[in-house]
Structures are given as structure tokens and as C-alpha cells.
C-alpha positions, -999 to 999 in steps of 0.1 A, spaced: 0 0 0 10 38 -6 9 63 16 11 101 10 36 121 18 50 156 13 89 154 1 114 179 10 143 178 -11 168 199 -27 162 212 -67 169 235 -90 146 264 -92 123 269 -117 127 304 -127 170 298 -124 179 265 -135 219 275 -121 205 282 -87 192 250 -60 168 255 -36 145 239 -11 115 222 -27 83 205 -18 65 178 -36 38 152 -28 44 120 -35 33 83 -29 57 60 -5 56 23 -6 63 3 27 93 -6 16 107 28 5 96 41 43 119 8 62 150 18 37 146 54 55 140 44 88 168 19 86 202 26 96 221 18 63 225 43 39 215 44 6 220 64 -26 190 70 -39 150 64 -31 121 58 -53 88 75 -52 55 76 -73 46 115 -83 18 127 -104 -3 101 -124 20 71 -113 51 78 -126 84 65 -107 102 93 -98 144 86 -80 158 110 -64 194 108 -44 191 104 -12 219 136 -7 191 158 -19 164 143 4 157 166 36 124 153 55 95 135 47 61 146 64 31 119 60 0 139 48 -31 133 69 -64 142 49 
């Protein structure tokens, strides 16, 4: 099962692709995406569903928090 989840991560900004910044994004976690955070090994990157189901990997260097959404 997926749950939902808002992604903080660092990305380039829209409006200046030569600058990074703090972004947002709400995407879909599977179980076993949430153990590989929680776990104590570390891990270059982590997979997520965005949008209309697409996988979406990002490195987990950029990754900052994850906050579960609640609706």
C-alpha cells in the first residue's frame, strides 16, 4: 500500500535552472521505501510515485524530510 507524503528535497529552481533550492513535492511512498529510511544503512537514492503514477528517483543527498499527509 502507498501512503502520501510531502517530500522535502533539494532542486533546481524553476525560474534559475543555475541556482538550488529547497523544494516540496507530494508523492506516494511504498512500505518498503519508508523501512529503507528508517533503517540505519545508507542508501544512494530512493524511489517514489509523483503525479499520475510515474516512478520518480531522487538521491538520497538531496532528500531533507518526509512529512506523512493526513487528509
Amino acid at each position: 500500500m502507498l501512503k502520501s507524503y510531502d517530500l522535502w528535497y533539494w532542486g533546481y529552481d524553476p525560474d534559475n535552472h543555475g541556482q538550488s533550492q529547497m523544494l516540496r513535492k507530494e508523492v506516494l511512498i511504498s512500505e518498503t521505501t519508508l523501512k529503507r529510511f528508517l533503517s540505519r544503512a545508507k542508501y544512494d537514492y530512493y524511489e517514489f510515485v509523483i503525479d499520475d503514477g510515474q516512478k520518480w528517483i531522487v538521491a538520497s543527498d538531496l532528500v531533507l524530510q518526509l512529512r506523512e499527509r493526513v487528509d
